[in-house]
Backbone as XML, in Angstrom:
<?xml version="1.0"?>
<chain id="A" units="angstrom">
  <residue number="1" name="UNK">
    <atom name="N" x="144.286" y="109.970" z="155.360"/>
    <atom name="CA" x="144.976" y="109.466" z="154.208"/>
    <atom name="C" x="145.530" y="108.062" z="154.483"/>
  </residue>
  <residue number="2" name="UNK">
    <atom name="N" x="146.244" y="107.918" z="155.826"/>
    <atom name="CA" x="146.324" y="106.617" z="155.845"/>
    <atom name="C" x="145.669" y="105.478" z="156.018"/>
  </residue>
  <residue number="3" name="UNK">
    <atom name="N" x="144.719" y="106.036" z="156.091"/>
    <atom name="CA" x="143.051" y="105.231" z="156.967"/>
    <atom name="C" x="142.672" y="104.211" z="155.485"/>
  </residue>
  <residue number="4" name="UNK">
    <atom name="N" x="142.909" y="105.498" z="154.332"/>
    <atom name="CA" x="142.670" y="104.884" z="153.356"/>
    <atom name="C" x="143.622" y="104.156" z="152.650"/>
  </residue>
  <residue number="5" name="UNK">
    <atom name="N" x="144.584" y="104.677" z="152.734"/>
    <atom name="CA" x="146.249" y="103.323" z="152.321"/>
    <atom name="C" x="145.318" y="102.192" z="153.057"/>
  </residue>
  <residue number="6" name="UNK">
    <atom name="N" x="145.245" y="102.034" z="154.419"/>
    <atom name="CA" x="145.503" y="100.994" z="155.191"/>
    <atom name="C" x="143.922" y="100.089" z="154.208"/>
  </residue>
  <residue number="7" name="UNK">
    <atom name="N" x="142.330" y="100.940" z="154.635"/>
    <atom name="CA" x="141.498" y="100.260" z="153.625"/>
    <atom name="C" x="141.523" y="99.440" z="152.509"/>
  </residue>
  <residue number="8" name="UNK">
    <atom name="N" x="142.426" y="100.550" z="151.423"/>
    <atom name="CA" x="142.843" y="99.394" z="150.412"/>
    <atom name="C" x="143.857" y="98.470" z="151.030"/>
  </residue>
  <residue number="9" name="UNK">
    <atom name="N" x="144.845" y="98.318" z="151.140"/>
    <atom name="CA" x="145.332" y="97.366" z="151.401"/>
    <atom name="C" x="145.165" y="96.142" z="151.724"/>
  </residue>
  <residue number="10" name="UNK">
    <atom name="N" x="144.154" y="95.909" z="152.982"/>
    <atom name="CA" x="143.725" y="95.289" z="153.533"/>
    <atom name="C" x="142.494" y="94.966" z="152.604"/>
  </residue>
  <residue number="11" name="UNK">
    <atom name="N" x="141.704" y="94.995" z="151.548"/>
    <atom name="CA" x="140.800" y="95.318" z="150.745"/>
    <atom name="C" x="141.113" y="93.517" z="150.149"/>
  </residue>
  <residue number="12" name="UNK">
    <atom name="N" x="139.736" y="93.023" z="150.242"/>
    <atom name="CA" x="139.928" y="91.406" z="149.813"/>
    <atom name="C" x="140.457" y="91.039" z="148.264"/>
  </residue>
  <residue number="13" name="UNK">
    <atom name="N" x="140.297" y="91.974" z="147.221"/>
    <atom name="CA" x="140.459" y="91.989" z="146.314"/>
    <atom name="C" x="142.204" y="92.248" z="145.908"/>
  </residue>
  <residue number="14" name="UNK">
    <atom name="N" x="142.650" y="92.633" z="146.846"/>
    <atom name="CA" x="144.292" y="93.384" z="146.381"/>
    <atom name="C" x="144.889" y="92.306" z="147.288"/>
  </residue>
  <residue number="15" name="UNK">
    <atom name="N" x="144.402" y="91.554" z="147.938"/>
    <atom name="CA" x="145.215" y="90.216" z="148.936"/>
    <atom name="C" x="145.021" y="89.116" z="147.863"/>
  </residue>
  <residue number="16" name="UNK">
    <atom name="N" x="143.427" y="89.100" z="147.424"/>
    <atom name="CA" x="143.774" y="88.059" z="146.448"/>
    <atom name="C" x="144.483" y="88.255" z="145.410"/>
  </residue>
  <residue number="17" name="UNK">
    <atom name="N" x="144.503" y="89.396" z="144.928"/>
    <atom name="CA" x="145.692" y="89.482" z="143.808"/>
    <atom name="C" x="146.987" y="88.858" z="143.907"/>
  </residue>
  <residue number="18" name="UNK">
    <atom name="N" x="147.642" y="89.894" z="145.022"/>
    <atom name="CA" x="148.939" y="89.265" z="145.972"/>
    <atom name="C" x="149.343" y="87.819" z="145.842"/>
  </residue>
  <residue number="19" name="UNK">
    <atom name="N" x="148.623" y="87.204" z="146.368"/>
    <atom name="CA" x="148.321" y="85.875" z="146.378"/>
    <atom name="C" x="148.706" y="85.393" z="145.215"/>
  </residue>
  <residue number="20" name="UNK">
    <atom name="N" x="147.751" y="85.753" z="143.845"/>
    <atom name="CA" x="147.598" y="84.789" z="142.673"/>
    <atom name="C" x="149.349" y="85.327" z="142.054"/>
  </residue>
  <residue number="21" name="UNK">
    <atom name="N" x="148.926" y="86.558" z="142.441"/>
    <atom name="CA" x="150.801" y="86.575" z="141.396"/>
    <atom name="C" x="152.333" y="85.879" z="142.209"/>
  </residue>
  <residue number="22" name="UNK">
    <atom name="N" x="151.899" y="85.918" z="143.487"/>
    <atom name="CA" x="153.153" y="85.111" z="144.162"/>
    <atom name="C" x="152.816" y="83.826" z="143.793"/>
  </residue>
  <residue number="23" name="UNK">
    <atom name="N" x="151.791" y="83.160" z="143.479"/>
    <atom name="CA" x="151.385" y="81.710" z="142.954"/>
    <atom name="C" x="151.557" y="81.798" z="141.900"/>
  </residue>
  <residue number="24" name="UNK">
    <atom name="N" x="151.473" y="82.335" z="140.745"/>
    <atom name="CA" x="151.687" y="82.483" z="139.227"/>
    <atom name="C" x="153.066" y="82.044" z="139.371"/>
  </residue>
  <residue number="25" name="UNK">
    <atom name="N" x="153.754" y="83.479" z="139.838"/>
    <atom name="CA" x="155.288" y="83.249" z="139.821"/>
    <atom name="C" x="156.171" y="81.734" z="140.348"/>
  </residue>
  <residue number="26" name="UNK">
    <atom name="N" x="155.097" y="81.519" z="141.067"/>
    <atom name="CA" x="156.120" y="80.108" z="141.400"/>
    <atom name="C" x="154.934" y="78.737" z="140.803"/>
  </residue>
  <residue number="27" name="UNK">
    <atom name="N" x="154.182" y="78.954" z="140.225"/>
    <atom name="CA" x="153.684" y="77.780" z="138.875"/>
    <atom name="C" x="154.620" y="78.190" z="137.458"/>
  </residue>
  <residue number="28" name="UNK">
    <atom name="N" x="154.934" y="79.409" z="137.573"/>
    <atom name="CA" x="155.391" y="79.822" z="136.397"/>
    <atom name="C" x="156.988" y="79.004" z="136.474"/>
  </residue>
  <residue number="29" name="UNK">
    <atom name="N" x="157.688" y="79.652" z="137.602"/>
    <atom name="CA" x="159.154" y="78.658" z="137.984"/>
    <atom name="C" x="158.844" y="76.684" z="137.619"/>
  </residue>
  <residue number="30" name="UNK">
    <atom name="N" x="157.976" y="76.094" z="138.158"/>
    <atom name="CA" x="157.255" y="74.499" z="137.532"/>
    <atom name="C" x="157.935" y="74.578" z="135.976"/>
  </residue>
  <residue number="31" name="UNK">
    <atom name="N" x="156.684" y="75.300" z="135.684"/>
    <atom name="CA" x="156.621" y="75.146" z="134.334"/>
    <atom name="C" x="157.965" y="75.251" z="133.471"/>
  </residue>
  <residue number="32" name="UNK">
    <atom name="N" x="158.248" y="76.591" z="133.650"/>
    <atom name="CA" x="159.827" y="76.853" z="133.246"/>
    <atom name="C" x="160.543" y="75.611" z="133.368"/>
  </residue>
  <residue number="33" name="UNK">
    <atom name="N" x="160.905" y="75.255" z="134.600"/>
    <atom name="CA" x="161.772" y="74.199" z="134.469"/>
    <atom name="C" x="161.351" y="72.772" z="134.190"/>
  </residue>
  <residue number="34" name="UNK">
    <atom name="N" x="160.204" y="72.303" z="134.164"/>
    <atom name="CA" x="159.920" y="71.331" z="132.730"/>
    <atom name="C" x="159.960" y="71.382" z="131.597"/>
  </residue>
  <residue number="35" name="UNK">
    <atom name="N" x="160.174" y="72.548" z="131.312"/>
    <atom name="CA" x="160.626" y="72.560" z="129.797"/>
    <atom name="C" x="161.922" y="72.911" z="129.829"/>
  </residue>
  <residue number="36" name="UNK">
    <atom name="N" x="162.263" y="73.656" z="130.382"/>
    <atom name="CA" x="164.009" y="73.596" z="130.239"/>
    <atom name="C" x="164.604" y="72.213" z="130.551"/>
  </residue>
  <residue number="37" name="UNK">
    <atom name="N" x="164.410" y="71.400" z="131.458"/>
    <atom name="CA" x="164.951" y="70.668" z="132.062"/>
    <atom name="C" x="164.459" y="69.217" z="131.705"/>
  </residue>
  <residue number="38" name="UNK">
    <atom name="N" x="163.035" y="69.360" z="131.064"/>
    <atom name="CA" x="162.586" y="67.976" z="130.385"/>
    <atom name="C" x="161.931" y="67.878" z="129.292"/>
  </residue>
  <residue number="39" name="UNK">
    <atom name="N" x="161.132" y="68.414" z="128.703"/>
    <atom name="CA" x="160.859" y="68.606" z="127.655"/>
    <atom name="C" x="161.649" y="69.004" z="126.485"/>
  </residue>
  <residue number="40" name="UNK">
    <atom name="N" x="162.624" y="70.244" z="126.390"/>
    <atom name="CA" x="163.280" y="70.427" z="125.673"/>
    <atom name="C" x="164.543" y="69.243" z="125.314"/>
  </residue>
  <residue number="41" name="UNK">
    <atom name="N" x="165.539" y="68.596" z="126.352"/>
    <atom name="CA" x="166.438" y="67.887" z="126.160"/>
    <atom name="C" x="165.814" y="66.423" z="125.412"/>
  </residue>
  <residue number="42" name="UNK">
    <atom name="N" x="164.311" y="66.042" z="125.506"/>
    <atom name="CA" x="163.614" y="65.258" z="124.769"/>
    <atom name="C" x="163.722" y="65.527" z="123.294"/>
  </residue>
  <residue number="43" name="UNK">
    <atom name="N" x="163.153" y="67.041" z="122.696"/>
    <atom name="CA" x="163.384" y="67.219" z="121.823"/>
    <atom name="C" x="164.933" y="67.441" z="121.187"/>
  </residue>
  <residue number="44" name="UNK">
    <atom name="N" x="165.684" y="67.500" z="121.749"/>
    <atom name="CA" x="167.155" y="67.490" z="121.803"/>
    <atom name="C" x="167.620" y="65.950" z="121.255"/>
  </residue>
  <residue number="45" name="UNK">
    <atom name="N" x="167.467" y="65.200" z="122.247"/>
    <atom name="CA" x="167.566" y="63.699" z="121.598"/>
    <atom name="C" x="167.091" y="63.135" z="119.964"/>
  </residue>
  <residue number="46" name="UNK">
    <atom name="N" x="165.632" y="63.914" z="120.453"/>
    <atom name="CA" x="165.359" y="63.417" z="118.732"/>
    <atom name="C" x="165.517" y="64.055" z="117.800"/>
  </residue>
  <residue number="47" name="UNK">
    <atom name="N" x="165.445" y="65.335" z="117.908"/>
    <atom name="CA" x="166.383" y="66.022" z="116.587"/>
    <atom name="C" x="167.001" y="66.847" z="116.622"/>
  </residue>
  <residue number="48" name="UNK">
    <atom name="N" x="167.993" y="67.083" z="117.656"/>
    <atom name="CA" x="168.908" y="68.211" z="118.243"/>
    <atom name="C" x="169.042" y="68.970" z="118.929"/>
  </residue>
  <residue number="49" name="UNK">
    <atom name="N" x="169.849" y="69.950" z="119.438"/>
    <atom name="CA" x="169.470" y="70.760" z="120.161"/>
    <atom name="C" x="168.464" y="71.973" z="119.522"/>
  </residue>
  <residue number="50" name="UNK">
    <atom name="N" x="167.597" y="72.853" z="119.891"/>
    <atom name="CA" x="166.238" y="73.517" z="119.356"/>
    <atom name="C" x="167.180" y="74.809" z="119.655"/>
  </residue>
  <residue number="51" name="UNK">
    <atom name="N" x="168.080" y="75.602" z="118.642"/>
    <atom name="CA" x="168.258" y="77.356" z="119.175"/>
    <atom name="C" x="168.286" y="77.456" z="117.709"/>
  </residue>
  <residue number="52" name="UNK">
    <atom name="N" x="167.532" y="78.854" z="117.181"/>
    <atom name="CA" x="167.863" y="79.892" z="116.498"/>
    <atom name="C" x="168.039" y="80.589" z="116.288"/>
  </residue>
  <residue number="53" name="UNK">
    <atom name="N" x="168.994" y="81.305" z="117.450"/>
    <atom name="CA" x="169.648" y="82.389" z="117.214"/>
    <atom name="C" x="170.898" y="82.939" z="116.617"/>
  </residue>
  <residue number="54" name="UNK">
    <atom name="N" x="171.226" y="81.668" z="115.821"/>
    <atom name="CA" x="172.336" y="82.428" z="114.709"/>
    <atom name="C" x="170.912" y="82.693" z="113.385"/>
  </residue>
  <residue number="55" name="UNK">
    <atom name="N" x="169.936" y="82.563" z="113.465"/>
    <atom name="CA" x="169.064" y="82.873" z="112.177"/>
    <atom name="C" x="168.845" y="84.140" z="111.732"/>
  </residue>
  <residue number="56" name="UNK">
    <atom name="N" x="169.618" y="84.930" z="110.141"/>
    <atom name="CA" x="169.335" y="86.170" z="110.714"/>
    <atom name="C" x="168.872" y="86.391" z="108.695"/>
  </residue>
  <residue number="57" name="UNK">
    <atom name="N" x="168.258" y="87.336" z="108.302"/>
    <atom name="CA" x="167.403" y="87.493" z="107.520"/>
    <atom name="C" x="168.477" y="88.646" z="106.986"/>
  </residue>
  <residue number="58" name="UNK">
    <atom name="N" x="168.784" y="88.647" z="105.552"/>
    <atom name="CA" x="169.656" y="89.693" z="105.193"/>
    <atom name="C" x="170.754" y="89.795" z="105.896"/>
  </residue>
  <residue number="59" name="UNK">
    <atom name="N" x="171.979" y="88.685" z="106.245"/>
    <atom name="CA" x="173.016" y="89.018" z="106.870"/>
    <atom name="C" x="174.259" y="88.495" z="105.570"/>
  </residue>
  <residue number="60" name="UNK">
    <atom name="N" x="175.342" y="89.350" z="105.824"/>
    <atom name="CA" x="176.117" y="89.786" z="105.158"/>
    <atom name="C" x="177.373" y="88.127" z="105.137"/>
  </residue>
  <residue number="61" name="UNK">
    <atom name="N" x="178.097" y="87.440" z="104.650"/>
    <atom name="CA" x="178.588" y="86.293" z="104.446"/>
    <atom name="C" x="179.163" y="86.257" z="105.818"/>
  </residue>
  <residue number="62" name="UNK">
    <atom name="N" x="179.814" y="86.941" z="106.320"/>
    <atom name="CA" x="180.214" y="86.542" z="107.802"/>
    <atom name="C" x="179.112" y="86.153" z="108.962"/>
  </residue>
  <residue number="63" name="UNK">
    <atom name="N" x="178.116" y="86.621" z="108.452"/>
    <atom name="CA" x="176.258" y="86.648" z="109.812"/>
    <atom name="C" x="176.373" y="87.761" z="110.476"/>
  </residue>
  <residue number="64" name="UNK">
    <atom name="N" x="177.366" y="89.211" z="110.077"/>
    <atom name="CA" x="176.531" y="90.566" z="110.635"/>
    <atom name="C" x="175.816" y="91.117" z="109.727"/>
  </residue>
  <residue number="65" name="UNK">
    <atom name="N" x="174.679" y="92.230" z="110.688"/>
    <atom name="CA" x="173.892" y="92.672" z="109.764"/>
    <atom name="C" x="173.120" y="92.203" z="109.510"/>
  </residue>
  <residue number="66" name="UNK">
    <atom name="N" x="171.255" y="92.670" z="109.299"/>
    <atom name="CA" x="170.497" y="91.722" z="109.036"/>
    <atom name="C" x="169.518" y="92.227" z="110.143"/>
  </residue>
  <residue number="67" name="UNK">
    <atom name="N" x="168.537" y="91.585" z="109.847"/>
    <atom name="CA" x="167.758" y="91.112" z="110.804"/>
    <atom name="C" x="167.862" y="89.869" z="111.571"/>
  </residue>
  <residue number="68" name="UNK">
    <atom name="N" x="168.027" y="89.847" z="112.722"/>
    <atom name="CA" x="168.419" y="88.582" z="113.952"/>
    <atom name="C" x="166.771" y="88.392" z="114.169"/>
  </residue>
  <residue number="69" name="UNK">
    <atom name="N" x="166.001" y="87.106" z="113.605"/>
    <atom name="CA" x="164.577" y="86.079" z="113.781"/>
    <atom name="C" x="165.171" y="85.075" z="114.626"/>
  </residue>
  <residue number="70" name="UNK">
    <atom name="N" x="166.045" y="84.698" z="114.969"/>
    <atom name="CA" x="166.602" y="83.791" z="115.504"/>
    <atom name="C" x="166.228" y="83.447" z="116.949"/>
  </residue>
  <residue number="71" name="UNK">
    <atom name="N" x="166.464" y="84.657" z="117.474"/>
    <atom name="CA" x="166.064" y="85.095" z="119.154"/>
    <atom name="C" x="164.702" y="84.428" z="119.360"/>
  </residue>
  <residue number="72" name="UNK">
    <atom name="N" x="163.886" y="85.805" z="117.888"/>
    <atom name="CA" x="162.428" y="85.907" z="118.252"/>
    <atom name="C" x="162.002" y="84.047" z="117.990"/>
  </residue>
  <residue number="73" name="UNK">
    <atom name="N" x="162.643" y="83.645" z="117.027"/>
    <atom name="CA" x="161.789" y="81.810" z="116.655"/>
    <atom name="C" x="162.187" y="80.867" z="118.261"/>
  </residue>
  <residue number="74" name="UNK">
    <atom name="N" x="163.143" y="81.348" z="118.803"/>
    <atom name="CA" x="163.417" y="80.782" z="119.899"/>
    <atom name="C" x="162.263" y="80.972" z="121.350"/>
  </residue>
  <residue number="75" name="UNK">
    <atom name="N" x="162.477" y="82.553" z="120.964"/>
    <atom name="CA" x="160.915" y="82.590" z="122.369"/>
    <atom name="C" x="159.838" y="82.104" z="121.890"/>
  </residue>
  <residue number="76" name="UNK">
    <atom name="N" x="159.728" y="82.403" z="120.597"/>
    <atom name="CA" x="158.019" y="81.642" z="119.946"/>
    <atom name="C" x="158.474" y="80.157" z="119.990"/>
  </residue>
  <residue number="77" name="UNK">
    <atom name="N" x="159.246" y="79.360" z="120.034"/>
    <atom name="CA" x="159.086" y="77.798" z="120.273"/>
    <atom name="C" x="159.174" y="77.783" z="121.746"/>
  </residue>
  <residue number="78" name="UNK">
    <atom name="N" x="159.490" y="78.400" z="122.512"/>
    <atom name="CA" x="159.488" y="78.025" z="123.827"/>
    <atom name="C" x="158.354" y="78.121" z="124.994"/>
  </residue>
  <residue number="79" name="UNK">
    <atom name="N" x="157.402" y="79.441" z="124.065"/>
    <atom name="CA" x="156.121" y="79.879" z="124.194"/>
    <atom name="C" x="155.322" y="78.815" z="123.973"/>
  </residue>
  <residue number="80" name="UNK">
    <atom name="N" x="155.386" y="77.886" z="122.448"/>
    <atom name="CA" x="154.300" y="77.074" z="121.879"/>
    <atom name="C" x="154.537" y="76.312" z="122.936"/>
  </residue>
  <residue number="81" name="UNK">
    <atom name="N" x="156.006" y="75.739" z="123.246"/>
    <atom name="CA" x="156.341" y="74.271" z="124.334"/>
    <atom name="C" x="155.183" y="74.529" z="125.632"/>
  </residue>
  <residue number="82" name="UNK">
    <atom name="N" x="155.644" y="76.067" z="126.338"/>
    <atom name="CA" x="155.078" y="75.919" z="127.865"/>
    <atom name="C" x="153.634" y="75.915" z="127.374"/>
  </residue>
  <residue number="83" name="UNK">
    <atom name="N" x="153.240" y="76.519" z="126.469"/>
    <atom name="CA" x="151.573" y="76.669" z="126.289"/>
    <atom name="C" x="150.796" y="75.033" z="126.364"/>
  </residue>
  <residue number="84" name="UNK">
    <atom name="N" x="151.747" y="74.425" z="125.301"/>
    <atom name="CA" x="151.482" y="73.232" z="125.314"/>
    <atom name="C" x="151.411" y="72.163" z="126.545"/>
  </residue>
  <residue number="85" name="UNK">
    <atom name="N" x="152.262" y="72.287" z="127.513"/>
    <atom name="CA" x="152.636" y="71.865" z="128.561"/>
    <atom name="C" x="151.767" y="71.928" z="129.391"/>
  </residue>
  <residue number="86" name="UNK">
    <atom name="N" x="151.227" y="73.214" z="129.376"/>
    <atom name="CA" x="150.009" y="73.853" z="130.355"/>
    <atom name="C" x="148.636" y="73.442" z="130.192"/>
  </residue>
  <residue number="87" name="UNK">
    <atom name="N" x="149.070" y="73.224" z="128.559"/>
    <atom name="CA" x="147.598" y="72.480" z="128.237"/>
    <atom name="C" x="147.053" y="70.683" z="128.611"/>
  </residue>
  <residue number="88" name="UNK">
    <atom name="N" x="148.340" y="70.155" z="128.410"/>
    <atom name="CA" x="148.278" y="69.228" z="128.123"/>
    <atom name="C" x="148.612" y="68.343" z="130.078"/>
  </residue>
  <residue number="89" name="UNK">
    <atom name="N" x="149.327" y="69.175" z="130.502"/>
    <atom name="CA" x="149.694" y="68.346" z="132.263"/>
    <atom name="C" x="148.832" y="68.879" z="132.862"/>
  </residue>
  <residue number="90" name="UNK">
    <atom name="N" x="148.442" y="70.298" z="132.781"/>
    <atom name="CA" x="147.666" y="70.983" z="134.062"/>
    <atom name="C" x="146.078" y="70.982" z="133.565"/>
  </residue>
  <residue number="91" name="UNK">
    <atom name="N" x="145.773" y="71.443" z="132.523"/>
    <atom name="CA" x="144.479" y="71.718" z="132.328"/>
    <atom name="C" x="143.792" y="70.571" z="131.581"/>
  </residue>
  <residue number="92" name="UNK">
    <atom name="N" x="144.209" y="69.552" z="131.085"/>
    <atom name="CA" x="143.437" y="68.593" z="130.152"/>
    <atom name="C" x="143.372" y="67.605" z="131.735"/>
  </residue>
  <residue number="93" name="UNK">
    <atom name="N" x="144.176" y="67.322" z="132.515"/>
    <atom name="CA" x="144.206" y="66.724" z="133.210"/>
    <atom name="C" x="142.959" y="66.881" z="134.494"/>
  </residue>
  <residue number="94" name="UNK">
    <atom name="N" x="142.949" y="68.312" z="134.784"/>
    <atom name="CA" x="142.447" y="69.143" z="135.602"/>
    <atom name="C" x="140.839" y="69.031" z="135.324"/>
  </residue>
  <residue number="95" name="UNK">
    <atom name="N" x="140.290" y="68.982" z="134.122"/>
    <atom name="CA" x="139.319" y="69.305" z="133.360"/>
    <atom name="C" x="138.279" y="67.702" z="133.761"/>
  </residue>
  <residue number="96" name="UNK">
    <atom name="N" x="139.613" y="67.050" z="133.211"/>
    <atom name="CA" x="139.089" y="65.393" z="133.420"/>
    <atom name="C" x="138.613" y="65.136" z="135.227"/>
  </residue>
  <residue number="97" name="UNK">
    <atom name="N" x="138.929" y="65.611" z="136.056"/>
    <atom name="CA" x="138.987" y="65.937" z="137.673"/>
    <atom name="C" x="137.667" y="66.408" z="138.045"/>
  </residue>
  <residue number="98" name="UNK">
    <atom name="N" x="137.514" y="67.808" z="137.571"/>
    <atom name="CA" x="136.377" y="68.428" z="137.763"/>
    <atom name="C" x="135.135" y="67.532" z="136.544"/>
  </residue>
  <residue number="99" name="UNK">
    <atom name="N" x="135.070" y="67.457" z="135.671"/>
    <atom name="CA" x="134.064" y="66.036" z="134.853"/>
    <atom name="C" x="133.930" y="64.700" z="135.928"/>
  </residue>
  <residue number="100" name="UNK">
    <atom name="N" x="134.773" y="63.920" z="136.737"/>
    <atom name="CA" x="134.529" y="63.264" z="137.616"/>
    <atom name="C" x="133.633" y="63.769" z="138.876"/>
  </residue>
  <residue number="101" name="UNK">
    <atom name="N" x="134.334" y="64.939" z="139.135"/>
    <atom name="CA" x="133.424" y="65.501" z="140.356"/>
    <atom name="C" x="131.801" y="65.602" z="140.226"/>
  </residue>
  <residue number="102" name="UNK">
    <atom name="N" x="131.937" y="66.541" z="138.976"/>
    <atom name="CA" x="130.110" y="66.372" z="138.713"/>
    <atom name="C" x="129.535" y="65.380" z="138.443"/>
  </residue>
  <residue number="103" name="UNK">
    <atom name="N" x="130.615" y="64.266" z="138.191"/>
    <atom name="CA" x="129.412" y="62.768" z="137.606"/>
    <atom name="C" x="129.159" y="62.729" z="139.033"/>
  </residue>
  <residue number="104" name="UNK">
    <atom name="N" x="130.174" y="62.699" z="139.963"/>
    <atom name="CA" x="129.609" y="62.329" z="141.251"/>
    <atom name="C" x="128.604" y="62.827" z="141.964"/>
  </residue>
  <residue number="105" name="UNK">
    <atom name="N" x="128.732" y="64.210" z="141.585"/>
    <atom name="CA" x="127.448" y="65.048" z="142.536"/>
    <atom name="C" x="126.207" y="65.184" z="141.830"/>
  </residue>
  <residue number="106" name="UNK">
    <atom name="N" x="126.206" y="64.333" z="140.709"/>
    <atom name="CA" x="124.950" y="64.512" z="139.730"/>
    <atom name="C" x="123.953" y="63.200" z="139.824"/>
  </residue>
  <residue number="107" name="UNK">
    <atom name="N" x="124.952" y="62.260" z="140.224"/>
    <atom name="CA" x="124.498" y="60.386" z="140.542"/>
    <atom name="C" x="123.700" y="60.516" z="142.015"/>
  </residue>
  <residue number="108" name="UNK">
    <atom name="N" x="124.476" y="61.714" z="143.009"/>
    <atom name="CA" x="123.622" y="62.026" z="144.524"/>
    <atom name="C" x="122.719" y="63.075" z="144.102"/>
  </residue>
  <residue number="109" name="UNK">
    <atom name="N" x="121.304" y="62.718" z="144.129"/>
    <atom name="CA" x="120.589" y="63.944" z="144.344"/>
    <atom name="C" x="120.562" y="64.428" z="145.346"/>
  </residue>
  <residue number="110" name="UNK">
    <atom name="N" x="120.577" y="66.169" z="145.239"/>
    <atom name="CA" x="120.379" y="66.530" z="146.718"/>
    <atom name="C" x="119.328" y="66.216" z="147.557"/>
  </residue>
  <residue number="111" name="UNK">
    <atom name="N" x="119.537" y="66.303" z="149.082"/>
    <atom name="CA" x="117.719" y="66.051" z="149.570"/>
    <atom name="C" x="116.875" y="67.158" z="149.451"/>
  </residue>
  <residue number="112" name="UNK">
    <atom name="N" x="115.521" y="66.723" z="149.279"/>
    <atom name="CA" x="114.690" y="67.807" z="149.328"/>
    <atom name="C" x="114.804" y="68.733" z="150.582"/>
  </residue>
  <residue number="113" name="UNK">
    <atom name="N" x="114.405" y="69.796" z="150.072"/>
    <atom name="CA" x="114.481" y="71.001" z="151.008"/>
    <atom name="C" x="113.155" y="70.425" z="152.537"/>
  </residue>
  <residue number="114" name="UNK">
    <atom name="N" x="113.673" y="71.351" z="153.673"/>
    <atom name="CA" x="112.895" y="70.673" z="154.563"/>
    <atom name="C" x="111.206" y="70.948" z="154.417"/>
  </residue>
  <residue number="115" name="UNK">
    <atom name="N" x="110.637" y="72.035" z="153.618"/>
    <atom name="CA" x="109.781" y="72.529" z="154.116"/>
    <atom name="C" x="109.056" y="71.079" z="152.989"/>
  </residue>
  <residue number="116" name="UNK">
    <atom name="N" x="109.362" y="70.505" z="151.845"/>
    <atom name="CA" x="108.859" y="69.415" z="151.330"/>
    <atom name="C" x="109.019" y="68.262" z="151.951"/>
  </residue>
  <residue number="117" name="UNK">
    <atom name="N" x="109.961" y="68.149" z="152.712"/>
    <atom name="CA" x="109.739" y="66.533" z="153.887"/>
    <atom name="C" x="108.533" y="66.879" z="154.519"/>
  </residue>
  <residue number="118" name="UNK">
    <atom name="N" x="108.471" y="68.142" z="155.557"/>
    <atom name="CA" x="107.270" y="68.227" z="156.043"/>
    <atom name="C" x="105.873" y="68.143" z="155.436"/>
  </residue>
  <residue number="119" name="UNK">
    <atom name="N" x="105.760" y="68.522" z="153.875"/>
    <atom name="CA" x="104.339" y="68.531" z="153.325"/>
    <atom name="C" x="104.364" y="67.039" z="153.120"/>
  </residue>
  <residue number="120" name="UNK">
    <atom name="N" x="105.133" y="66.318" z="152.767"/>
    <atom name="CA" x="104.884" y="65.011" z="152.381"/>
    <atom name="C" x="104.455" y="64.122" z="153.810"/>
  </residue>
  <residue number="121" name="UNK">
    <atom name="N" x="105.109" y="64.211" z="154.589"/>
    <atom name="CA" x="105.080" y="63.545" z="156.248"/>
    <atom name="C" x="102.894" y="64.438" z="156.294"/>
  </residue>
  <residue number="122" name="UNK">
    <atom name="N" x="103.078" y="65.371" z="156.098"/>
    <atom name="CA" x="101.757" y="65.729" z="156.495"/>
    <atom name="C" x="100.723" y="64.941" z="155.485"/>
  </residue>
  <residue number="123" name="UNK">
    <atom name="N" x="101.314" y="65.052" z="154.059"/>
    <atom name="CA" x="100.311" y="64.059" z="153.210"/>
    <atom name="C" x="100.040" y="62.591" z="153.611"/>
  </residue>
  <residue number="124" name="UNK">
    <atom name="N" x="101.308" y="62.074" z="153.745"/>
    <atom name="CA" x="101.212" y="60.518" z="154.297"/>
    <atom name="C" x="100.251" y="60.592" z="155.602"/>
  </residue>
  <residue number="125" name="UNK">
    <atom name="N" x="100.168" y="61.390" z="156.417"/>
    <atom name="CA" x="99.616" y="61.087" z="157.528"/>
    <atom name="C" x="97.910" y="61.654" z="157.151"/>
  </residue>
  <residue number="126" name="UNK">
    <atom name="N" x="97.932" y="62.399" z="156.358"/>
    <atom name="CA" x="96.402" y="62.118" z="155.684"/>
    <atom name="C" x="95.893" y="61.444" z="155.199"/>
  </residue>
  <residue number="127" name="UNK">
    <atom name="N" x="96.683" y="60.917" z="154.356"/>
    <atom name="CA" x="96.112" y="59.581" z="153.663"/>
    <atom name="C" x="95.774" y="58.393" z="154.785"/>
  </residue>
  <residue number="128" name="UNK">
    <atom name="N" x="96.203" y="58.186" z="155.656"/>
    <atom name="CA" x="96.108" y="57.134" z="157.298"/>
    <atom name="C" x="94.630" y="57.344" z="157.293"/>
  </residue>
  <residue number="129" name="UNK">
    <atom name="N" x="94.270" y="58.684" z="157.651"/>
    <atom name="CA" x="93.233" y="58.958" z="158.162"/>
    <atom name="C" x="91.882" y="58.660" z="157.368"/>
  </residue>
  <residue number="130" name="UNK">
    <atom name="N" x="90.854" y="58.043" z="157.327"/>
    <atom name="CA" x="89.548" y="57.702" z="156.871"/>
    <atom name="C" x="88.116" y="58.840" z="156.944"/>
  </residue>
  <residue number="131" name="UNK">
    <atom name="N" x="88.342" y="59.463" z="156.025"/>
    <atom name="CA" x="87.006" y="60.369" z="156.736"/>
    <atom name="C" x="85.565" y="59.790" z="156.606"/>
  </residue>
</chain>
């Protein structure tokens, strides 16, 4: 039984997992705090601070009661921000990177494989010859 704990574990697929979510989690911390910390106070400057959570749908003249949208419009703008963020610093950027790479490896052809140097070296050296 433990033979097999230890199998999986050690199993290349559950390390790379490991991996990507301790890396998620700390791209995810990045991200978070560019938008908390720069993006949002941008939009702050130009047209205020961004919360709606006094927004509440059917609330009574004081603001109890009701439905509270306020919360939810707050995670959905903060969602659109990082999505955007992600799109626009990491992956538009990223995209443009890898498009450079292939112009480059597309301008080098590879060399021919060896067994075609040799037929050609053997053709050239036939053609020398006069029968």
């Amino acid at each position: 039984m433990l033979r097999g704990f230890r199998d999986f574990i050690f199993r290349g697929n559950v390390v790379d997992l490991a991996v990507a979510v301790v890396i998620g989690a700390a791209f995810g911390a990045v991200v978070d705090s560019m938008v908390k910390d720069i993006i949002t106070p941008i939009i702050g400057l130009i047209g205020g601070q961004p919360d709606f959570s006094a927004i509440r749908i059917g609330a009574n003249a004081q603001g109890q009661g009701g439905i509270a949208i306020g919360n939810f419009l707050n995670a959905l703008l903060s969602f659109l921000i990082k999505a955007a963020v992600i799109y626009f610093v990491i992956v538009q950027p990223m995209k443009r990177v890898m498009e450079m790479m292939k112009r480059n490896e597309a301008s080098t052809p590879p060399p021919p494989p060896e067994d075609i140097v040799l037929l050609r070296e053997i053709r050239d050296a036939l053609k020398g010859r006069n029968p």
